[in-house]
The first five atom37 places (N, CA, C, CB, O) and aatype in JSON, in Angstrom:
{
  "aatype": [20, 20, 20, 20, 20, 20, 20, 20, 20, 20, 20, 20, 20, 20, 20, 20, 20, 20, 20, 20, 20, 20, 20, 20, 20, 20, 20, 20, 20, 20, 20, 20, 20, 20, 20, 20, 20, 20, 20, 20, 20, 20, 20, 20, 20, 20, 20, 20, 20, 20, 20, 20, 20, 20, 20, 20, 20, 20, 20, 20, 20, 20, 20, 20, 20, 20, 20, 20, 20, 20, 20, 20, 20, 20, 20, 20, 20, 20, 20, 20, 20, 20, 20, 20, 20, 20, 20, 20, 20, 20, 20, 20, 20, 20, 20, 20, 20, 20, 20, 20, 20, 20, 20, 20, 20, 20, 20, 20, 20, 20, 20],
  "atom_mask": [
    [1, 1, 1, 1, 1],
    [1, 1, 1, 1, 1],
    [1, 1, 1, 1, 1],
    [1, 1, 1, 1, 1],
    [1, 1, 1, 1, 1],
    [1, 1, 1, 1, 1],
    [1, 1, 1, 1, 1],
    [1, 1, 1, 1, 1],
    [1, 1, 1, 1, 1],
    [1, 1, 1, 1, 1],
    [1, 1, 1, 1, 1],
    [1, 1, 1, 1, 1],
    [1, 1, 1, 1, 1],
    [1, 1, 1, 1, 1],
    [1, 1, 1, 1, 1],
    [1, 1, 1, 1, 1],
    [1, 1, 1, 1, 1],
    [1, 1, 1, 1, 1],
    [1, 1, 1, 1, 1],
    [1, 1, 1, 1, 1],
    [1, 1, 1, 1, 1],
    [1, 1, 1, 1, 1],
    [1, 1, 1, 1, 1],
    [1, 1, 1, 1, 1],
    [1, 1, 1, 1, 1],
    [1, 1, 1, 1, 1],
    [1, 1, 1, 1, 1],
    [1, 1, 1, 1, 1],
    [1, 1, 1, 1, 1],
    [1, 1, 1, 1, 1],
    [1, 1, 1, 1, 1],
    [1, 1, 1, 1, 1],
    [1, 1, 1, 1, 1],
    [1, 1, 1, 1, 1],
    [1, 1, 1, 1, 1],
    [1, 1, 1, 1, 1],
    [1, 1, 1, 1, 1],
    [1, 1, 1, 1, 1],
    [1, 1, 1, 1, 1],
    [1, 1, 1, 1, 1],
    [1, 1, 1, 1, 1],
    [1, 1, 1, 1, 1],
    [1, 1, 1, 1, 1],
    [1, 1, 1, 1, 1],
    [1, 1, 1, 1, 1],
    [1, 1, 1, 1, 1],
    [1, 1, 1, 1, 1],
    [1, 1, 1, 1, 1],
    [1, 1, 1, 1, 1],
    [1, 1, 1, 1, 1],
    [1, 1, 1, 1, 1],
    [1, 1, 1, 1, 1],
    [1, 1, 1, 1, 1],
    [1, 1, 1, 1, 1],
    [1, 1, 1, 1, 1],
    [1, 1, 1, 1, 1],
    [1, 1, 1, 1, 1],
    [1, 1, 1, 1, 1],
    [1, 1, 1, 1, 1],
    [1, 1, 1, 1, 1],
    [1, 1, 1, 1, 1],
    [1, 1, 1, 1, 1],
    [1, 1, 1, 1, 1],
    [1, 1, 1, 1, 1],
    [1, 1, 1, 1, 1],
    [1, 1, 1, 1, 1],
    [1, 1, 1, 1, 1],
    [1, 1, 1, 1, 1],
    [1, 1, 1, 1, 1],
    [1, 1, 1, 1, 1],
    [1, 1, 1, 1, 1],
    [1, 1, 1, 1, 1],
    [1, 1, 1, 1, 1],
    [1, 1, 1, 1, 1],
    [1, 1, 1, 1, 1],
    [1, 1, 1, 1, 1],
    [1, 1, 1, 1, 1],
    [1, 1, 1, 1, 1],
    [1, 1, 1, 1, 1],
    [1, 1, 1, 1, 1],
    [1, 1, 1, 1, 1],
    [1, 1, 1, 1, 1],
    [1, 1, 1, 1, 1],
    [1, 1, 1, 1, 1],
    [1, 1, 1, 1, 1],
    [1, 1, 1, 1, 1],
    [1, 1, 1, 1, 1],
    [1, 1, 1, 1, 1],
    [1, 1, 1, 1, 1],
    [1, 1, 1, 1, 1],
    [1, 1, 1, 1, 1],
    [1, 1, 1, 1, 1],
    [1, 1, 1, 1, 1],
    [1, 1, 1, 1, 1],
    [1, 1, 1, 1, 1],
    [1, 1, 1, 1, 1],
    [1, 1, 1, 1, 1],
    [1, 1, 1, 1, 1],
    [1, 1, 1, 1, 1],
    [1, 1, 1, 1, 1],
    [1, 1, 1, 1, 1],
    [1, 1, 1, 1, 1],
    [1, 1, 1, 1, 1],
    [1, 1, 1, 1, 1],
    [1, 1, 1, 1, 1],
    [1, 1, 1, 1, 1],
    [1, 1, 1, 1, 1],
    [1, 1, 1, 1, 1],
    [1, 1, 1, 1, 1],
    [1, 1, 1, 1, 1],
    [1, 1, 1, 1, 1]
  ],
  "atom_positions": [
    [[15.03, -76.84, -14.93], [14.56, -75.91, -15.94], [15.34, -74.62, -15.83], [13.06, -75.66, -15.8], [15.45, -74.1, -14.71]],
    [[15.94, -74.01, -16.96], [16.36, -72.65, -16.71], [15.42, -71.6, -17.26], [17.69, -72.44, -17.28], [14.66, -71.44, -18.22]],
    [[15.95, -70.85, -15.95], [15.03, -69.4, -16.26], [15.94, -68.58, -17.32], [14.75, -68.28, -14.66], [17.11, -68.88, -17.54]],
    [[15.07, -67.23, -18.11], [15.51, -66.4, -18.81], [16.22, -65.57, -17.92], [14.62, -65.85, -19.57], [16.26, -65.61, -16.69]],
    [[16.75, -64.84, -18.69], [17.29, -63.59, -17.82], [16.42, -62.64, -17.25], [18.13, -62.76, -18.55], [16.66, -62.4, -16.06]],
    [[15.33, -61.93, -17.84], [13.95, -61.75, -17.51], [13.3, -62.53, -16.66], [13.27, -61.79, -18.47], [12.65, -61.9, -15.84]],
    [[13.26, -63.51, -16.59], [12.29, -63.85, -15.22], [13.14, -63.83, -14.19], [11.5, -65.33, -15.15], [12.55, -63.35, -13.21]],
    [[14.19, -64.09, -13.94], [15.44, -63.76, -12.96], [15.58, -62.25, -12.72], [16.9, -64.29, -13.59], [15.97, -62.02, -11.57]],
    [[15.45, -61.54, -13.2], [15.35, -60.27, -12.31], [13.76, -59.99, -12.1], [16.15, -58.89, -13.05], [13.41, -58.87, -11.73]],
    [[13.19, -60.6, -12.25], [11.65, -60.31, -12.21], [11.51, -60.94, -10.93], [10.63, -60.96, -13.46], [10.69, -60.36, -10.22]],
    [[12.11, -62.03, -10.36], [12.33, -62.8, -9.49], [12.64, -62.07, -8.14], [13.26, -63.61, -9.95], [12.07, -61.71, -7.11]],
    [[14.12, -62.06, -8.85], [14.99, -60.87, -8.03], [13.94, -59.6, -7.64], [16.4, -60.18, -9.14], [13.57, -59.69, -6.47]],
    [[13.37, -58.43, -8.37], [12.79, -57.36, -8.3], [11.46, -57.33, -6.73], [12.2, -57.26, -9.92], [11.22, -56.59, -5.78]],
    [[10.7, -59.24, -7.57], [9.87, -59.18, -6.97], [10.04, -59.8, -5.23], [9.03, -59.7, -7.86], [9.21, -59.68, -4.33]],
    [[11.27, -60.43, -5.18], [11.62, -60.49, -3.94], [11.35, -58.95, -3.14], [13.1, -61.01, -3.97], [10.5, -58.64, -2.31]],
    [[12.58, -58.08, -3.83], [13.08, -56.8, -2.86], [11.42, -56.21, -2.52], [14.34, -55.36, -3.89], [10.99, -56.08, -1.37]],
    [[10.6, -55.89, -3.8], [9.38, -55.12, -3.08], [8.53, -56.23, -1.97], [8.19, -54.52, -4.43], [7.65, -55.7, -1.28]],
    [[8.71, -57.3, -1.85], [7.92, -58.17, -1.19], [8.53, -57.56, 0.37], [8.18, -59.94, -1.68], [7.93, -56.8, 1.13]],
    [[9.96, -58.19, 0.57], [10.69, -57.73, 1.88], [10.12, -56.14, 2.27], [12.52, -57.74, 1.58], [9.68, -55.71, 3.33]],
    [[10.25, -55.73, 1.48], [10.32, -53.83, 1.38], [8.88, -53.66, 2.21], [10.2, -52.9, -0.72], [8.84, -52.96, 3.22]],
    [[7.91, -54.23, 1.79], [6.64, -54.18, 1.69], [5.99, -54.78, 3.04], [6.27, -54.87, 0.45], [5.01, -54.32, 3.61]],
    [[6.73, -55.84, 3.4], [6.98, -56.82, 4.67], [6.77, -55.65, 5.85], [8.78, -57.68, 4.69], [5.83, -55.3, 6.55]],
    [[7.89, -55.32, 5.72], [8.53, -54.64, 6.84], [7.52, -52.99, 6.45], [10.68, -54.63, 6.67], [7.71, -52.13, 7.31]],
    [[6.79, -52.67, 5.55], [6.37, -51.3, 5.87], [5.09, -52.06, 6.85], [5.9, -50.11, 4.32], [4.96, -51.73, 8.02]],
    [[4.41, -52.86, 6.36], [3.02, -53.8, 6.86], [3.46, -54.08, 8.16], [2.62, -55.37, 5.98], [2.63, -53.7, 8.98]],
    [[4.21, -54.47, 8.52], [5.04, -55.21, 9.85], [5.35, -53.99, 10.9], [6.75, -56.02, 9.3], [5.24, -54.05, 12.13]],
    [[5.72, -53.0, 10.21], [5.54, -52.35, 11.29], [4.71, -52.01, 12.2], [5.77, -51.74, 11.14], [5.13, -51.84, 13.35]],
    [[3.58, -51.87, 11.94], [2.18, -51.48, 12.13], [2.33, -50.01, 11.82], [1.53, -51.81, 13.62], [2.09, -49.71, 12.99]],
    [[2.44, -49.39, 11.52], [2.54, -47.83, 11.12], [1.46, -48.11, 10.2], [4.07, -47.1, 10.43], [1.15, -49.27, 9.93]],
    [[0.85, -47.05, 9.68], [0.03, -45.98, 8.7], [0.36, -44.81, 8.36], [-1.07, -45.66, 9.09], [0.78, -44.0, 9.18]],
    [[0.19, -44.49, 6.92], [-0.39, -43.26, 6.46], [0.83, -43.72, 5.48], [-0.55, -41.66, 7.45], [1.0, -44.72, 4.77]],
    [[1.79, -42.29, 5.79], [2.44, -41.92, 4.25], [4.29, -42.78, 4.64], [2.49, -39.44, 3.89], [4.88, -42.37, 5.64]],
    [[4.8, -43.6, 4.0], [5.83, -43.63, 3.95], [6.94, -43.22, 2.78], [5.78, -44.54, 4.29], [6.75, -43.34, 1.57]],
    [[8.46, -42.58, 3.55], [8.75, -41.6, 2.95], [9.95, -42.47, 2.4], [8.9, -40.23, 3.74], [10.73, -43.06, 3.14]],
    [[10.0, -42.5, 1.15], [11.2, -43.75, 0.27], [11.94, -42.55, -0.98], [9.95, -45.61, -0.95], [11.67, -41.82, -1.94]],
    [[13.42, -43.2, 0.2], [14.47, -42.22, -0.53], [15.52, -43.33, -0.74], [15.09, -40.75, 0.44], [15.34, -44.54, -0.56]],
    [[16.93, -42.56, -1.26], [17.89, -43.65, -2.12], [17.92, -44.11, -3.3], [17.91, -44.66, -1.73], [16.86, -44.32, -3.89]],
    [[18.92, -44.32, -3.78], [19.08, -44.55, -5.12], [17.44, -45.61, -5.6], [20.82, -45.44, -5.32], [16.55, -45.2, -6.36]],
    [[17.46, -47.12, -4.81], [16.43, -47.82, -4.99], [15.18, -46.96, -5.64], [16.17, -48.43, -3.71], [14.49, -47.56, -6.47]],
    [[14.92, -45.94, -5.39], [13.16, -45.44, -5.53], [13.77, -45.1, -7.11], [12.27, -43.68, -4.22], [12.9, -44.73, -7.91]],
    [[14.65, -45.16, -7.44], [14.81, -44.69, -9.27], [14.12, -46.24, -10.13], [17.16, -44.41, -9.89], [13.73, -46.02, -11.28]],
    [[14.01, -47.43, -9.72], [13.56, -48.58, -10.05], [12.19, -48.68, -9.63], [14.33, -49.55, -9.57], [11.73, -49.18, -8.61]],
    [[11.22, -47.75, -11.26], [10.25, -47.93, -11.06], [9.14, -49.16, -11.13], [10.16, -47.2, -11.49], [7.93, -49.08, -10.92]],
    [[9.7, -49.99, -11.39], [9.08, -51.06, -11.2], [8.81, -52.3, -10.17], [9.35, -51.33, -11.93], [8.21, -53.37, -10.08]],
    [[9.67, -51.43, -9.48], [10.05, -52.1, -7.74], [9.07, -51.1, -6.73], [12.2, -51.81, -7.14], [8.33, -51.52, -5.85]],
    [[9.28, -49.7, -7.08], [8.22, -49.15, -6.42], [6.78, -49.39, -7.13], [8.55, -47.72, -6.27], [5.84, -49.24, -6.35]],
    [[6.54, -49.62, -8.01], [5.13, -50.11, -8.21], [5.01, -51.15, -7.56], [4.7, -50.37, -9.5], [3.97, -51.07, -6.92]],
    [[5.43, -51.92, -7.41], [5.18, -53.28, -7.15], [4.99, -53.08, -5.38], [6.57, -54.39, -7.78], [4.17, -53.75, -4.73]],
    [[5.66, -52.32, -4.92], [5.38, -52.0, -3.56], [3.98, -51.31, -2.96], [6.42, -51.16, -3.27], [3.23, -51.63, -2.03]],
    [[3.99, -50.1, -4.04], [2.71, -49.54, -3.67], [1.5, -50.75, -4.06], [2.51, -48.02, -4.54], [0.54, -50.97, -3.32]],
    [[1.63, -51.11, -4.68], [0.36, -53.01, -5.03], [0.28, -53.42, -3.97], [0.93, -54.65, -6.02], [-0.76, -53.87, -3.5]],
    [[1.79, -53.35, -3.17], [1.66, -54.78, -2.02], [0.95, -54.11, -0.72], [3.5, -55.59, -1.43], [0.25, -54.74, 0.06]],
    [[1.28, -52.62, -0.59], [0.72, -51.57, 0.89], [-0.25, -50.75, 0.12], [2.12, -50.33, 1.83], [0.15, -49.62, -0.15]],
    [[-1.24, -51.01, -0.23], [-2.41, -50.48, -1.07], [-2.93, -49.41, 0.3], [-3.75, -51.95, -1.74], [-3.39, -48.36, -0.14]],
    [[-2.97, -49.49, 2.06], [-3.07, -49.02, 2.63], [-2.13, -47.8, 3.4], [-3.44, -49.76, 2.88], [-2.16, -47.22, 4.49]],
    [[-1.32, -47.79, 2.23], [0.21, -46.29, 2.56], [-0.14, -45.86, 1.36], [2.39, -46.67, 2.69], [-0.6, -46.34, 0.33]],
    [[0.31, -44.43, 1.92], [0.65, -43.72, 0.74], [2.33, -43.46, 0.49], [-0.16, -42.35, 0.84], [2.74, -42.49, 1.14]],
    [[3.25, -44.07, -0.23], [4.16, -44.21, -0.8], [4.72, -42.81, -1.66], [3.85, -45.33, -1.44], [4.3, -42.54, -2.79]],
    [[5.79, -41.93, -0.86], [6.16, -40.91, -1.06], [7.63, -40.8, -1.63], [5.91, -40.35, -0.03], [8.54, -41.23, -0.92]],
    [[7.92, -40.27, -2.86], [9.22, -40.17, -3.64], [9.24, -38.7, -3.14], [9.24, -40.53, -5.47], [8.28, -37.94, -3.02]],
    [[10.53, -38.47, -2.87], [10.64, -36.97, -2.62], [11.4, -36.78, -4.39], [11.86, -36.45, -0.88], [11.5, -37.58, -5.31]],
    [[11.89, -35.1, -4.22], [12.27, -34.74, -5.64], [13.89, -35.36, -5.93], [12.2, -32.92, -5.82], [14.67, -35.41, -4.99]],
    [[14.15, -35.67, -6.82], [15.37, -35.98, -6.79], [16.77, -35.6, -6.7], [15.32, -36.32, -7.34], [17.67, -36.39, -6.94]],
    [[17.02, -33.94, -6.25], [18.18, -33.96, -5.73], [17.91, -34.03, -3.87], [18.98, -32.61, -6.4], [18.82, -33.68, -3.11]],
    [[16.91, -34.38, -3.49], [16.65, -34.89, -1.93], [17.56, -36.72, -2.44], [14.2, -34.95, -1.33], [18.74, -36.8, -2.11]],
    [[17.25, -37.29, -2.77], [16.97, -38.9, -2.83], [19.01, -38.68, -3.53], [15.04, -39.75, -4.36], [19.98, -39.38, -3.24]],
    [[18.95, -37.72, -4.25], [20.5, -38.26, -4.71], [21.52, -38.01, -3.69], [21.08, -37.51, -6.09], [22.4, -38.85, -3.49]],
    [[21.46, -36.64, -2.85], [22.36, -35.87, -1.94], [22.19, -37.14, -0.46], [21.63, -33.88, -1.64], [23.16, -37.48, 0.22]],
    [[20.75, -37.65, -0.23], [20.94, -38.59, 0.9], [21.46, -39.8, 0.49], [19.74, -38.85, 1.6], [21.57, -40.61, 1.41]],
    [[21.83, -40.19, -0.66], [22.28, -41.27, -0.78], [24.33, -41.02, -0.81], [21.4, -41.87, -2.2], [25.18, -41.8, -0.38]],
    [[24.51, -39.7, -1.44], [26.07, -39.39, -0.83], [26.58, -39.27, -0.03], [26.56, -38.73, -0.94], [27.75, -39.56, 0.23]],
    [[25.2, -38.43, 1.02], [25.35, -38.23, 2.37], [26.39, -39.71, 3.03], [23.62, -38.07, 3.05], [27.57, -39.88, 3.38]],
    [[24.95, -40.69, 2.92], [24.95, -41.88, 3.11], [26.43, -42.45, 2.84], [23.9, -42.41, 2.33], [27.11, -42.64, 3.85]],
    [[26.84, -42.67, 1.95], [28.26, -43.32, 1.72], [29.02, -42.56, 2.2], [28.74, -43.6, 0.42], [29.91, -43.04, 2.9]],
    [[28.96, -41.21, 2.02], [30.64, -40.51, 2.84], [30.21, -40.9, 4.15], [31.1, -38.4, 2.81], [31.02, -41.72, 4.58]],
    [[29.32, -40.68, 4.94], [28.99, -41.25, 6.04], [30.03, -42.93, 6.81], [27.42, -41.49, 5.57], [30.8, -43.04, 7.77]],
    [[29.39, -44.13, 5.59], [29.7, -45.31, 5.89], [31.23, -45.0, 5.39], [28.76, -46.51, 5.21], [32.09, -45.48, 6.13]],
    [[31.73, -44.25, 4.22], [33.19, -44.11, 4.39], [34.31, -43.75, 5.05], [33.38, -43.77, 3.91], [35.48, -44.11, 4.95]],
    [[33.45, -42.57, 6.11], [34.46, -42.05, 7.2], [33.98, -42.93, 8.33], [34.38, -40.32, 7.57], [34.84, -42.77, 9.2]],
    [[33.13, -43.72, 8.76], [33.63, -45.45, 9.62], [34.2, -46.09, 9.1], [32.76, -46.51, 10.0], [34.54, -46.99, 9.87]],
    [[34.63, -46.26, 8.02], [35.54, -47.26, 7.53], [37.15, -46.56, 8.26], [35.42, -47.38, 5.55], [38.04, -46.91, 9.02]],
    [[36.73, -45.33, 7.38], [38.55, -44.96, 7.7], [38.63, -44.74, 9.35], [39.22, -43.13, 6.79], [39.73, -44.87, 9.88]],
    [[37.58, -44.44, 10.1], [37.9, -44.53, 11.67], [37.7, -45.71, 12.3], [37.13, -43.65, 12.46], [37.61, -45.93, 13.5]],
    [[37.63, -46.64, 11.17], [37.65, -48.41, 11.71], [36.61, -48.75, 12.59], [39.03, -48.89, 12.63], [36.77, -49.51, 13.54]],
    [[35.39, -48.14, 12.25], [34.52, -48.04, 13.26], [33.51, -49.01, 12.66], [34.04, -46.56, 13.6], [33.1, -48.53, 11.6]],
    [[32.78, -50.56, 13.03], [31.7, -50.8, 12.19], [30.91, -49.77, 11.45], [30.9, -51.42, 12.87], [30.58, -48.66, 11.87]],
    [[30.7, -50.22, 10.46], [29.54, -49.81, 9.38], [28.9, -50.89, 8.4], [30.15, -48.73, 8.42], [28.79, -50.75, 7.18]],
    [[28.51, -51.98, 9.14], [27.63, -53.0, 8.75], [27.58, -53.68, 9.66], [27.87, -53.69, 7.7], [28.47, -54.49, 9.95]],
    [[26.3, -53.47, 10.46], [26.16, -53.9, 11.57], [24.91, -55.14, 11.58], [25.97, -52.67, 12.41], [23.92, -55.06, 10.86]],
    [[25.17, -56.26, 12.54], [24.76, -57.35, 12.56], [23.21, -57.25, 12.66], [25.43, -58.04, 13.53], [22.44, -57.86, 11.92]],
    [[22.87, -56.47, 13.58], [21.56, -56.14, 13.8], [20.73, -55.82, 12.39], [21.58, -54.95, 14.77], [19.58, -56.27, 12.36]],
    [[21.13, -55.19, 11.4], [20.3, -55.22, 10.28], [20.54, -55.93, 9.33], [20.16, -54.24, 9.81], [19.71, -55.92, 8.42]],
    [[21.71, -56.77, 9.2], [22.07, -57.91, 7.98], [21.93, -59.65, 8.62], [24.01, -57.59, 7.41], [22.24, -60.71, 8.08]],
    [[21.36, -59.39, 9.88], [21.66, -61.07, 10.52], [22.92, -61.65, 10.18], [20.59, -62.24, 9.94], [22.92, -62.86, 9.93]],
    [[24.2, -60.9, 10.09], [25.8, -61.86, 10.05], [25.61, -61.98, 11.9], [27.85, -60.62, 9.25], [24.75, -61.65, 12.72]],
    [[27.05, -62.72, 11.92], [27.2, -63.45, 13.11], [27.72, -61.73, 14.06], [28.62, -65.07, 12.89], [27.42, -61.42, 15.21]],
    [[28.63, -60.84, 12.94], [28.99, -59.82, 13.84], [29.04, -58.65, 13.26], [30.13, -60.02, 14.46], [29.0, -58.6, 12.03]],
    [[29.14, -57.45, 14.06], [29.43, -56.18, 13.51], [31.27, -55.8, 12.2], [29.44, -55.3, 15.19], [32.43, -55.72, 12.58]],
    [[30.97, -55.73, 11.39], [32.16, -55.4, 10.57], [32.53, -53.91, 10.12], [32.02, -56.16, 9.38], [31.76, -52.97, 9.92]],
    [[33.57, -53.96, 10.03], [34.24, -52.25, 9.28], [34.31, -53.12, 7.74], [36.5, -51.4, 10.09], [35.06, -54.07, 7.51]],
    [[33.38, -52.57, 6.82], [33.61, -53.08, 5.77], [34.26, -51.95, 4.65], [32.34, -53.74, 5.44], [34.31, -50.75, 4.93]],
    [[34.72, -52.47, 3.42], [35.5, -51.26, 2.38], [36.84, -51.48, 2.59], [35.21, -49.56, 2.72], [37.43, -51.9, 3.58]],
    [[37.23, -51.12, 1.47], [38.78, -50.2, 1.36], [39.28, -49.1, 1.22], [39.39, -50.37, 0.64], [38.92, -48.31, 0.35]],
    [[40.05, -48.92, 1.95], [40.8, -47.14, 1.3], [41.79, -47.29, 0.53], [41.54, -46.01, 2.43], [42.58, -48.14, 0.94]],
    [[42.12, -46.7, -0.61], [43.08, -46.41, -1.32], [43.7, -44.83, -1.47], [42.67, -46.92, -2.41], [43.0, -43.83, -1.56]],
    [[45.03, -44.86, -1.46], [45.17, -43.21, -1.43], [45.94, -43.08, -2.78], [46.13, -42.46, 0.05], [46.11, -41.96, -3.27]],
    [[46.54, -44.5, -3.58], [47.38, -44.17, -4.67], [48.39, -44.66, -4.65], [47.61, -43.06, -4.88], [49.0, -44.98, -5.68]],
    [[49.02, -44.91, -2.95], [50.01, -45.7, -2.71], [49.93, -47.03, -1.8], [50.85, -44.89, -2.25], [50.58, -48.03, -2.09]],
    [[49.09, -46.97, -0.69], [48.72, -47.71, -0.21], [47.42, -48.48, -0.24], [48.99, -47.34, 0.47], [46.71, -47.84, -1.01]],
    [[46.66, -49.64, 0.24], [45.33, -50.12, 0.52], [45.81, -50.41, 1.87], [44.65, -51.36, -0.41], [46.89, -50.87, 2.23]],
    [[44.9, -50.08, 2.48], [44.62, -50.29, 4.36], [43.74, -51.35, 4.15], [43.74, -48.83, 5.46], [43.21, -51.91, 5.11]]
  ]
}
């Protein structure tokens, strides 16, 4: 049977808040958890989260917090790339190993 395109990201959506949701429950923690990154702009993924931890309170900060940590974030994973240093590490993706992932381009070269 094929799915629509709509139920395929509905699919998709409702996976990520399930995992998301997993792991706030799994921790054993309480009270307020604090959800930043581009992700918290997909309000229908954070609803679906706050449904699943009805026992958190689920905190969006304002949005130039959530946009500046998410640049932070990449220049971050970009200057391990260029110091060849992992920046996708096995421990949080279950691969077999730590990788330097990305490319640099300067205009003339790709490393």
């Amino acid at each position: 049977t094929s799915l629509s395109n709509r139920d395929k990201m509905r699919t998709v959506a409702e996976h990520i808040a399930i995992q998301i949701s997993k792991g706030i429950i799994e921790s054993g923690l309480t009270g307020k958890v604090l959800m930043t990154g581009g992700g918290v702009y997909n309000s229908f993924i954070i609803s679906r989260i706050k449904e699943l931890c009805p026992d958190h309170q689920i905190i969006i900060p304002e949005k130039k917090i959530i946009d500046f940590k998410e640049a932070l974030i990449f220049a971050f994973l970009g200057l391990l790339r260029y110091l060849n240093i992992p920046n996708c590490l096995s421990s949080y993706t279950g691969a077999n190993a730590d990788i330097c992932a990305g490319s640099i381009y300067d205009g003339r070269l790709n490393f």
